[in-house]
C-alpha positions, -999 to 999 in steps of 0.1 A, spaced: -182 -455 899 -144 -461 901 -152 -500 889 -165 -484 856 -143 -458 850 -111 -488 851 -138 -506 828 -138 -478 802 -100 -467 804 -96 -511 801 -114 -509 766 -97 -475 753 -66 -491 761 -70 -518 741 -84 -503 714 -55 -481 709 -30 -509 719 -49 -528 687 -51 -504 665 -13 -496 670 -6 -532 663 -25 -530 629 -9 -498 619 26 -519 624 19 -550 610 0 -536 578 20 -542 542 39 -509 525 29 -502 487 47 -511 460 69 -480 451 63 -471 413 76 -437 392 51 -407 381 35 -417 348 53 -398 321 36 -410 288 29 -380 267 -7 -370 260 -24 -390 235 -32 -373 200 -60 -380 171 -45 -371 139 -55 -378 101 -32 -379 69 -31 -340 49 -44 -351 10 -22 -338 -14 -39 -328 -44 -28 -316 -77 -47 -295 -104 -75 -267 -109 -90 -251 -74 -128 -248 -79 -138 -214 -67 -175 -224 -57 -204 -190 -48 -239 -186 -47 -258 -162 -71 -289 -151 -87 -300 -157 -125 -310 -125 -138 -320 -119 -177 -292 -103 -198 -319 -82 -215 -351 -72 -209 -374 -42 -222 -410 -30 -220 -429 -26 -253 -450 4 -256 -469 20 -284 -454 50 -303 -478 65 -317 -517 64 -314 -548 46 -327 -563 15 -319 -550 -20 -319 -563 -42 -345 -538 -72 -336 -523 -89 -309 -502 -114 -314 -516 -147 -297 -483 -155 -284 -482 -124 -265 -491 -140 -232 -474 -140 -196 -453 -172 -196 -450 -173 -236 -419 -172 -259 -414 -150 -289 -395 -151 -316 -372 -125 -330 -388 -108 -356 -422 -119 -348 -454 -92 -351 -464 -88 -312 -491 -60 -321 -503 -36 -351 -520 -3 -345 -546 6 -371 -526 18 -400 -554 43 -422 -549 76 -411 -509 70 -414 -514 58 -446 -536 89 -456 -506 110 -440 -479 95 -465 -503 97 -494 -507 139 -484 -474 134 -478 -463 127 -512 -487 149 -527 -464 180 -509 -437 167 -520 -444 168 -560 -463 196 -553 -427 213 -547 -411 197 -566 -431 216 -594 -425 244 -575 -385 239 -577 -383 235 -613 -408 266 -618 -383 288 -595 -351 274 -613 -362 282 -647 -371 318 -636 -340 319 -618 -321 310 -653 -346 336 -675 -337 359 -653 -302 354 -655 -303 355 -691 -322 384 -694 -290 401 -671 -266 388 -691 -280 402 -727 -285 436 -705 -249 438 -700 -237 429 -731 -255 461 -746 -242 485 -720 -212 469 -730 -216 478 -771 -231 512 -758 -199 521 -736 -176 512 -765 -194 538 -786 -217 558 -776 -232 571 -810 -225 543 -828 -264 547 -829 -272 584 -840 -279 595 -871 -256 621 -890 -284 640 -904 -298 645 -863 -303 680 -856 -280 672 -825 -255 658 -844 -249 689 -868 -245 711 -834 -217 685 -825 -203 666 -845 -203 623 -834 -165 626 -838 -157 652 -818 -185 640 -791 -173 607 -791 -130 620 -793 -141 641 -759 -164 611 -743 -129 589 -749 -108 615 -733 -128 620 -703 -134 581 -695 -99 571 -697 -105 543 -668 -131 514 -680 -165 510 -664 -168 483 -635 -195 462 -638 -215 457 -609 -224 415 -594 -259 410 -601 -281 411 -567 -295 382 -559 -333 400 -561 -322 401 -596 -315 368 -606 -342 357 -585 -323 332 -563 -346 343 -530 -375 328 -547 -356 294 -559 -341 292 -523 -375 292 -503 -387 270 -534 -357 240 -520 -368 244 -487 -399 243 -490 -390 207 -510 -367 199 -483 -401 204 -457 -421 180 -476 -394 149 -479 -391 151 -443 -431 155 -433 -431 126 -457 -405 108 -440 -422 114 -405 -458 102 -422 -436 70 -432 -419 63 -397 -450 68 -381 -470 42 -405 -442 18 -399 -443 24 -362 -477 8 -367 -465 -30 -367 -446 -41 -332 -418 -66 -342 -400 -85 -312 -369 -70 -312 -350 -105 -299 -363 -139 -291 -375 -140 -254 -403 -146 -227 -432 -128 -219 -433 -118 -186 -463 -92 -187 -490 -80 -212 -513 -54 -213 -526 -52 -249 -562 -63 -260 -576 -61 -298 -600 -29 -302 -580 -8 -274 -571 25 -281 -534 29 -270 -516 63 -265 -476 67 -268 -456 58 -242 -482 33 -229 -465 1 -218 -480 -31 -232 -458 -60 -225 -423 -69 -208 -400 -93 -226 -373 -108 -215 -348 -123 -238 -334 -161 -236 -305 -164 -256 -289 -157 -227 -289 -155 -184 -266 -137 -165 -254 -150 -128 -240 -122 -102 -221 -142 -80 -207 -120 -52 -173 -127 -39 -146 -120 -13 -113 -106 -27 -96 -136 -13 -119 -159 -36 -116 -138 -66 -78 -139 -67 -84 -171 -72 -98 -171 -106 -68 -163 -129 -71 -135 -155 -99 -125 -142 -94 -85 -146 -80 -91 -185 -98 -81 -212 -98 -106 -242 -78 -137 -226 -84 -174 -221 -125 -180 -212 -123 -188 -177 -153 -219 -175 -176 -225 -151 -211 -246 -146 -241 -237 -125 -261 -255 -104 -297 -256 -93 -321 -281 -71 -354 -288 -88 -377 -318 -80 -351 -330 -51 -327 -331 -79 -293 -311 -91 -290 -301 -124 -263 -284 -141 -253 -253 -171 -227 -247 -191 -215 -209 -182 -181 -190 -179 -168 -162 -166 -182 -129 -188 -169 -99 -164 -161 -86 -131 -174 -54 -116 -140 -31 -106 -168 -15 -78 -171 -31 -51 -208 -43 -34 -213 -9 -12 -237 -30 14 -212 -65 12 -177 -56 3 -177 -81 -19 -168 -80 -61 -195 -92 -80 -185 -119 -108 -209 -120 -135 -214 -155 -151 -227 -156 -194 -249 -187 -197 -256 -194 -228 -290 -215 -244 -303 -213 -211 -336 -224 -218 -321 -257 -230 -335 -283 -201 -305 -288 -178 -287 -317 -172 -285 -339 -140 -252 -331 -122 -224 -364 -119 -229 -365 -81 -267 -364 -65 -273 -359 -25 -281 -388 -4 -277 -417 -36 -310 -404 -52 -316 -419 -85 -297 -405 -119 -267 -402 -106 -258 -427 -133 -277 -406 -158 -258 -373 -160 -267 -368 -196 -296 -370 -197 -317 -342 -207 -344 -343 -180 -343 -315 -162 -363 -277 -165 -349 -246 -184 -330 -221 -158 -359 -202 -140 -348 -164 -139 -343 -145 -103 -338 -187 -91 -310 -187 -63 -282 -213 -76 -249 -227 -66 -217 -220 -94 -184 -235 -98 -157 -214 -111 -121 -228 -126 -96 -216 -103 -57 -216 -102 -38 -246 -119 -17 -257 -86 12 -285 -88 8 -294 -52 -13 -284 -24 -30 -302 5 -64 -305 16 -70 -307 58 -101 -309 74 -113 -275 87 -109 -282 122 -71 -290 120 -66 -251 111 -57 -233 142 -56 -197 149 -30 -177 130 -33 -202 102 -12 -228 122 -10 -263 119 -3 -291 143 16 -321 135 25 -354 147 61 -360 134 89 -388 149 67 -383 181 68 -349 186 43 -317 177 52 -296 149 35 -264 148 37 -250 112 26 -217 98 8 -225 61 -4 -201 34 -46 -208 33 -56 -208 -5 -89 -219 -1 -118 -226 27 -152 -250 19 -175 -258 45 -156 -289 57 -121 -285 41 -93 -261 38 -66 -257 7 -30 -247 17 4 -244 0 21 -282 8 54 -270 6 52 -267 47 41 -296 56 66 -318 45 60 -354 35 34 -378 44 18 -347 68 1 -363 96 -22 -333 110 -34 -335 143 -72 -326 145 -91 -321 182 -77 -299 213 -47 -312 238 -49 -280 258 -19 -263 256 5 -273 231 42 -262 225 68 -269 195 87 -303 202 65 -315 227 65 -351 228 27 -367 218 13 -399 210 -10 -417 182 -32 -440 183 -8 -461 168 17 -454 197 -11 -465 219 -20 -496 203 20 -511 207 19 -498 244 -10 -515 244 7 -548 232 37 -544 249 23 -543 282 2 -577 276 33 -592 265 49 -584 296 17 -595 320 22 -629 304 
């Protein structure tokens, strides 16, 4: 037992007399400073631009007019236009229907009957009227003559006159009446003005039952009020039709409408767009059909003051006119397809109404502004930049935001801007960063110094 306990206390020994050994022979590092390069940055050039902002929304084409036809009157139809079909165009002017037109013919030809019929009428009442006023008028000129003097009519001889003598009768009659008699106006009984009044109005009755039998026969032919589409029908030949029954939507196509709902940020934007009568404010639509983009004409027509109750957002209303003229393929096509070339070329369908389309609106005429990708705008509408080797953090003025860029005022970010674009953590004005181009000469410089 002792021999092997000295055994095991030999080999402890030596292990720590070894390991000592090792830990005093071994080499000491190489002393080197704490790496102080600064964190390295990704940055990309801010694109200064010059020129219009395009103000770009999504709306809906929507028909600038559109009304129901329906008959006015009764009867049956006896023709229907064969245009008036669901999917069809009209013309302006064009007979759509006619409702048998007999009895309303009937009706102005009874009509007209009444109306000579008091016209006769008339002229019999004015020509009493004027007898009668003659026949007043001769009356009273002889009360007149008989005021004047009374016996100018009585014989001398008259039994009456030898109990008193004309002169003395007629001296005393003077003597008495020393005011003059006041003749009475005529009553109207009299000159028989009653009778030629309800003779006029009974004229006046007639013209207008005459005018009614006349609207109502020429309410029997349905014109199309404006060229347009048909977007319903409900009118067969031999149908008896009552009014107010509808019988066919039209829509017109001289012109579409697009709402285009906006933020208030976006509509400011679009210059002189609450004045009335200034410079057209242009603008072009776009729609997909067939894998393909195809383009309008349009401009700005008006801008509801209300705002969009359910949104918050001002609704721009775009006029597009000859909308039915086939649209044209846009300059730019998704993915290369084929046309590109081609953007003349009159290929493409007629805007479809209630179809969901992209627009492009003229905005503000800017001298200078700068275009960044979206990611380089940080919170508060800072931006980061590399500058002499340091980070700048500027405030900017956002104009405009697209899915991958933003618009802002250049005047902040100096010249040549070189926007930093990813996360370094935390990030403080005047810090020192690097580039990749600060990284590359590092890079360099240190296999220049291996060799």
């Amino acid at each position: 037992m002792t021999r092997n306990r000295l055994i095991a206390l030999a080999i402890i020994g030596g292990a720590i007399l070894i390991a000592a050994l090792l830990i005093l022979v071994r080499p000491s590092p190489d002393e080197r400073p704490p790496d102080q390069r600064a964190p390295l940055v990704q940055t990309v050039p801010a694109e200064i631009r010059s020129g219009r902002l395009t103000v770009e929304g999504a709306g809906t084409v929507r028909a600038r007019e559109e009304l129901v036809l329906a008959a006015e009157i009764p009867g049956k139809l006896v023709y229907v236009s064969p245009n008036l079909i669901e999917g069809r165009a009209v013309r302006r002017g064009e007979v759509l229907f006619r409702i048998d037109p007999t009895d309303y013919r009937n009706q102005v030809a009874t009509a007209r009957a009444d109306v000579a019929q008091q016209g006769v009428a008339v002229m019999e009442a004015e020509e009493e009227a004027a007898l009668a006023r003659r026949e007043y008028e001769r009356f009273q000129d002889r009360e007149a003559r008989r005021a004047a003097d009374p016996f100018a009519g009585v014989d001398a001889d008259d039994f009456a006159a030898q109990i008193l003598p004309p002169e003395w009768l007629a001296a005393a009659t003077q003597s008495a009446n020393t005011e003059p008699p006041q003749d009475d106006a005529p009553s109207s009984l009299t000159l028989r003005l009653p009778q030629l009044q309800a003779a006029q109005a009974a004229l006046q009755r007639a013209r207008a039952q005459l005018g009614d039998a006349q609207l109502a026969l020429g309410r029997t032919v349905v014109r199309a009020p404006f060229s347009g589409l048909v977007r319903s029908e409900n009118a067969a030949r031999g149908s008896y039709v009552s009014p107010g029954q509808s019988l066919a939507e039209i829509v017109a196509s001289g012109t579409f409408d697009v709402v285009v709902p906006l933020t208030q940020r976006e509509a400011a934007l679009i210059p002189g767009l609450w004045q009335s009568g200034g410079e057209r404010i242009e603008a072009s639509v776009y729609s997909e059909y067939g894998g393909r983009r195809y383009r309008w004409q349009a401009y700005v027509d008006r801008a509801d003051p209300v705002l969009n109750p359910e949104t918050r957002t001002i609704d721009i209303f775009l006029r597009v006119p000859n909308p039915m003229q086939r649209g044209r393929l846009a300059a730019e096509q998704p993915d290369g397809e084929a046309g590109a070339e081609d953007s003349g070329a009159a290929t493409g369908p007629p805007l479809l109404v209630g179809s969901f389309v992209q627009v492009a609106i003229d905005g503000l005429a800017l001298s200078r502004y700068a275009a960044i990708p979206i990611g380089a705008l940080r919170p508060g509408n800072e931006v980061w930049l590399a500058r002499d080797g340091q980070l700048r953090i500027v405030s900017v003025e956002v104009l405009q935001r697209t899915d991958t860029e933003v618009f802002v005022r250049a005047e902040a970010l100096g010249r040549d801007p070189q926007v930093i674009v990813g996360d370094i953590g935390v990030a403080t004005d005047g810090m020192r960063v690097r580039t990749a181009d600060d990284a590359e000469d590092e890079a360099q410089d240190e296999a220049d110094d291996s060799q």
